[in-house]
Every structure is written in structure tokens, then in C-alpha cells.
Phi, psi and omega in degrees: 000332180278344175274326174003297209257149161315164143293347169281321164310284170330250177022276175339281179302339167297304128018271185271020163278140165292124155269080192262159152323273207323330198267336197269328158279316165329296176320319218267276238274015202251306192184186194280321215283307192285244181019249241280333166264028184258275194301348156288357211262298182336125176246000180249149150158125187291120176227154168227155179213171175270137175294045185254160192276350194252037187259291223315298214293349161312289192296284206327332194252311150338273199293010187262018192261350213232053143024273166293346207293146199219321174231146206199094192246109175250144213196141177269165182275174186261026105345283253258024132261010153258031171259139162355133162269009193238006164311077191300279170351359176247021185294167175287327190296341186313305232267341170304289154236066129303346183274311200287317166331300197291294175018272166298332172257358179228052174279023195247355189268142125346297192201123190236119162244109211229101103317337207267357164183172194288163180217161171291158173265355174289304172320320171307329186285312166276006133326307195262007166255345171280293169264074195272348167256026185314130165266306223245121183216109151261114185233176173254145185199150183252139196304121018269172173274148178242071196270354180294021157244046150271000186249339186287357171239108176277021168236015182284126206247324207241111161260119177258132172250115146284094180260144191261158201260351158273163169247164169168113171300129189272139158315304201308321198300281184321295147015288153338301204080039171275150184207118177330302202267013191260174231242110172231122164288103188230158173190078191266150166320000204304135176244347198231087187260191184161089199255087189267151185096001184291150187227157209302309175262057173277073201274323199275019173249018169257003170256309181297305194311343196285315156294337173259090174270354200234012215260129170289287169259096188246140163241135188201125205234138166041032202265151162287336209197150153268025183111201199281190180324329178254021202268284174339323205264330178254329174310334201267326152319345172241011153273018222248356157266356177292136172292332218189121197218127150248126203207098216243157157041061165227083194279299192339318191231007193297321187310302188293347170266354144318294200277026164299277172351279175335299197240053178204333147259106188302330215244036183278134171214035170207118168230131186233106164251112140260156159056044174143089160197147162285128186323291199285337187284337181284342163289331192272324179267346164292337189277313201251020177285145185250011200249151140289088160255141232233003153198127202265098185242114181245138149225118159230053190347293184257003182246022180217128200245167147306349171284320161318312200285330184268029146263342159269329171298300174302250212311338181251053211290353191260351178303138163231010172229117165222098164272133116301136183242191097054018185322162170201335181244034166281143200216149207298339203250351143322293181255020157276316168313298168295359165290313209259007140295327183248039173293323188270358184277300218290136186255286187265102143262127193259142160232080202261115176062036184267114158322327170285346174314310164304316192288319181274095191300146160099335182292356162299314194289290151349251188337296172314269247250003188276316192236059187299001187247022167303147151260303187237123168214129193249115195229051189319102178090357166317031195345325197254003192280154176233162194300289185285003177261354011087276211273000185277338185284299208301332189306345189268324223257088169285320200276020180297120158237358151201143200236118194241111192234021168338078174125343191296124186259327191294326185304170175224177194264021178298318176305326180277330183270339187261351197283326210280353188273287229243017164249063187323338204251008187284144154237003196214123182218147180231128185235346178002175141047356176253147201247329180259050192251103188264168172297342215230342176275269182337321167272341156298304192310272189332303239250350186227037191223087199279000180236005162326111148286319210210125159199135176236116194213151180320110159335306202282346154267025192247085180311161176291341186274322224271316188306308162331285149327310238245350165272309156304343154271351176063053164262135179293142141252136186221173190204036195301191171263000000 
């Protein structure tokens, strides 16, 4: 029977297997020959490990198994913080060479995810001579920066940057002949940046801005500053093409990369700030931003008012994405003004964990008839909405095809029956987390929703009849996170 199928077949079919436990032991548990073109098969794969010396010579016999590899995400395990900081393995040299392991055993990958500690720029350097098609490097580095062997992976499209909160110069590095300030005519491809950790005297990060002129998509996690004094001034060179702005725990510095935005970007159509903004400066860039922007994402608690909502209602009349978080001082008469300003646009709207959804009766019902060309509606953690302010919405969103009610504690399985009568076009719905939703509602839902695709629910509320269906109709049931 092992001999049957080619090897090229198996392959294949190894291929479109879910890389799930189950299926990869199985697959380990047929014979040695399936084991070794299961794991040649691979094009992915995820490891966590302990920082210990006797891991290299692990991985090294580990990843000689694996070929094919195109992705490859190493992470320490979450062990390995009750371990000694005093861990000589936990050194940058250690992590080096673990890097240099991948190095060597992987040239073929594509997207490198390296988390598990700072690594030197001399190891990155020998990364790129190894791995030369790398698009993609999320890796960690430690202070100061050396980032010009960013020029040395010439297909690199996507940077993730960790800067770590010890410092320490590598000897390799200096070696090199790498220098903060030096000055190279480049011009790389990069479109994707992510940076977290920047500190007010951060100098060698002022050379990526200068150079990433083509960048599409900027992230920025935890920053104090975009680097030193001269920074701002090579910062504003690489906005001015950006697409896609994140902007997560940077109060410190957000008003002023707004307003860079504002008056440097044109061609912006995705802006997201969590955790961290001023009233006025984010009020000054919705009046005076020149971009047509098309999607809006906020968790702002204590900084975001009714003056913001009449301020994307004038000005941003083109949104077709608006999320709200934890919004707490937004009021029911805030966003009926903005409904009925995005009525002919708006596709998606989330109100995930907004007080006012409980507090104000009628306003689901407003909305729903205010913005009837909803597509995506997300009303996550609403702990307290009931069932008749929820179905006074859905009765207007005839065109919903997906729907997120995660955590709403309050539904019945009343909801379920009115969503499967009147969203006819839904394909995708998320019920976590709701107790009163029952097995016998889910299974009414699977069995009456003819364009369903996706439903994510508790196992334990999925009957033996609804899984069935729900395998003959090709509906995902899933219980993801």
C-alpha cells in the first residue's frame, strides 16, 4: 500500500493538508517514507524554543529535514521567562548563531520571522547571502542601531523592527565597517515598515527614513520618537506615498506624526491609532488632512468625543471602513450625525465594547435605517445589547454578509432565528462567547442560512445534525480566536 502513490503525488496531497497537530501525526505515524515527504512537503513552520546551547545543534538536524521551507517563525517560548537574565545563552551571540543555523539550512525562505532575541548585524549580513530572497524579515535588535544591511536583501518588500530596551555594541558590527551616519545611494524596494521601541536618542533610525521612499504601509508600536533630532526632518521624506498608518501606544509623539500626515499625505486611505492621542491633534488632522480616506480604525477611550464624529461626518464623507473600541465618551446623537453623512458609502462598521450601544434605546435601530448598504457589521463585547435592539438594526441591513456579536451576553437564541428570516446574504457570523445562544438555535441557523460559509462557535454547541449540514453545505464551523 506505501508503495502505491509516487512521491510527487504524496507531496502534493501533503500540501493541502491543515497544519494542524492531527493531521501531521497522522501523516509521522503511516511510515518513515511519509514522515520524510510530509516534512519536504512543507512550506511553513512555526517553532518555540528555550534559549539553551545544546537547541542549536537541535534546529540544525530539525530544519535539515524541511527543505521546502518558504516560512519560518522562531519565538522563544513563554518557559523561557522564568529563566535566568543571567543566562549566558541568552546572549545576542547565542541568537546569532541561531540565525546563522537558519542561515545555512534555509535558502530558499521567503518570510523569516526571528523574535526570539536581538541578533547582530554581522549575522543578518550573512542572512543575505544565504537567503537572498527573503521579501519579508521580522526580527529584534539591540541599541544603537546599525540598519544599512537592509540594503543587502534585494527583494525585501515587508520590515518588522523590535528595538529591545538593553544596549550593547557588537565588536562584529564595528568590524564590518558599519557606521549610523553613513550615507549610500540606495534605493530599495521596501513598501512595508514596523517599528516598535523607538527612543528619543535612537540616531541610526534616521537613515531608514531617509531612504524609504517607496513605503506603502508604516506601523509604529510603542514609540517614544522616531529617533534623534534629525529625525523628524528624514521622517516626513518617507510619508509622503504612504497608504496604511498604524499607530499604536505613541501619545508621546502622535500629534506631530499626524500632523506630518495631514500635510504631506495625499494618498493615504487606512489610518488606525490605538491607546494613546490628543483630542486636539487628531481633531486638527480629520479638518485638515488632503487623503481621501477610506478607513478609519479608533480605541481611544478618554480622547475620543462628539467633535471627532462631526468632524469625519464633514470631512471624511468617503469612509467605507469605521471602527470604534471602547469609545466611552461618544454619545447616540454623535453617531446618528454620522450615519446619515456615510449613508451612500459606509461598507463596514464596528462598535466593539461602546457604551453607548447599551445605554441609548433605539440607536441600532437609527443606524440600521440610516446606513442600509452595511456589509460588515461588527458589535463585539456589547455585553448588555438584547435581542430587540440588535434585530430593530439587522431588519434595515438586508446586504450584511458578515456579522460579529462575540461576547454579547445578553442574545437568545431569538436572534438567531431573526438574523436566518432577514440577512439572507450573510456569510460569515461569530457567536463566541454568547451563553445564551444554544445548541439547538446553531443548529436551526446551519440548516436555514443557504449562503453561509463561516461560523465561529463553541464546540460544544455544535449537535451532531448541525456539523453534518454544515459538512454538506461546505460551512466552516470553527471556534477560532
Amino acid at each position: 500500500m506505501d508503495d502505491m502513490l509516487c512521491d510527487e503525488l504524496l507531496q502534493e496531497i501533503f500540501r493541502k493538508l491543515p497544519s494542524t497537530p492531527p493531521s501531521s501525526l497522522s501523516v509521522s505515524l503511516v511510515s518513515k517514507r511519509w514522515l520524510n515527504l510530509y516534512r519536504s512537503s512543507k512550506a511553513s513552520l512555526s517553532l518555540k524554543f528555550l534559549p539553551h546551547n545544546s537547541m542549536v545543534i537541535s534546529l540544525s538536524s530539525l530544519l535539515s529535514h524541511y527543505p521546502s521551507l518558504s516560512f519560518l517563525s522562531l519565538v522563544l517560548s513563554d518557559a523561557a521567562d522564568s529563566t535566568s537574565s543571567n543566562n549566558n545563552s541568552s546572549t545576542t551571540a547565542f541568537f546569532d548563531n541561531v540565525l546563522f543555523v537558519v542561515s545555512s539550512s534555509c535558502s530558499n525562505l521567503h518570510h523569516l520571522r526571528f523574535l526570539a532575541g536581538p541578533v547582530s548585524c554581522l549575522s543578518l549580513l550573512s542572512l543575505s547571502k544565504s537567503c537572498s530572497q527573503l521579501t519579508s524579515i521580522t526580527t529584534s535588535l539591540s541599541r544603537p542601531l546599525f540598519l544599512n544591511w537592509v540594503v543587502s536583501f534585494p527583494c525585501l518588500k515587508e520590515l518588522c523592527l523590535h528595538v529591545c530596551s538593553t544596549d550593547g555594541v557588537d565588536d562584529g558590527d564595528k568590524q564590518f565597517g558599519l557606521s549610523l551616519n553613513e550615507e549610500l545611494d540606495v534605493k530599495f524596494g521596501l513598501e512595508t515598515l514596523c517599528v516598535s521601541g523607538i527612543q528619543a536618542d535612537d540616531k541610526g533610525i534616521s537613515w531608514l527614513w531617509r531612504n524609504c521612499k517607496r513605503l506603502k504601509k508604516l506601523q509604529l508600536r510603542s514609540c517614544d520618537s522616531v529617533g534623534d533630532g534629525e529625525s523628524f526632518a528624514s521622517f516626513i521624506l518617507c510619508v509622503e506615498g504612504l497608504e496604511e498608518v498604524e499607530l499604536r501606544k505613541c501619545r508621546s509623539i502622535i500629534d506631530r506624526v499626524l500632523l506630518r500626515l495631514a500635510q504631506n499625505c495625499a494618498s493615504l486611505i487606512s489610518l488606525l491609532i490605538y491607546d494613546g492621542c490628543s483630542r486636539e491633534g487628531l481633531l486638527e488632522f480629520i479638518t485638515t488632512c488632503r487623503c481621501n480616506l477610506q478607513k478609519l480604525d479608533l480605541r481611544l477611550p478618554l480622547d475620543l468625543n462628539n467633535d471627532h464624529l462631526l468632524a469625519i461626518a464633514m470631512n471624511l464623507r468617503g469612509l467605507l471602513t469605521l471602527r470604534l473600541q471602547s469609545c466611552c465618551l461618544v454619545t447616540g446623537e454623535g453617531l446618528h450625525i454620522l450615519g446619515v453623512a456615510l449613508n451612500p458609502t459606509l461598507e463596514e462598521l464596528a462598535l466593539i465594547n461602546c457604551d453607548v450601544v447599551d445605554r441609548e434605546v433605539g440607536l441600532l435601530a437609527t443606524l440600521g435605517q440610516n446606513l442600509r448598504m452595511l456589509r460588515k457589521l461588527d458589535l463585539s463585547y456589547n455585553e448588555m445589547l438584547v435581542d430587540k435592539e440588535l434585530i430593530s438594526m439587522l431588519v434595515s441591513c438586508n446586504h450584511l454578509t458578515e456579522l460579529k456579536l462575540r461576547g454579547c451576553r445578553k442574545l437568545t437564541s431569538m436572534t438567531m432565528v431573526t438574523i436566518s428570516k432577514t440577512c439572507k446574504g450573510l456569510q460569515s457570523i461569530d457567536i463566541m462567547n454568547c451563553p445564551g445562544i444554544g445548541a439547538q438555535a446553531v443548529e436551526f441557523f446551519v440548516l436555514n442560512c443557504p449562503q453561509m460559509k463561516q461560523i465561529v462557535v463553541e464546540e460544544s454547541k455544535v449537535s451532531d445534525i448541525a456539523r453534518t449540514w454544515a459538512c454538506h453545505k461546505f460551512i466552516e464551523v470553527t471556534s477560532g480566536s
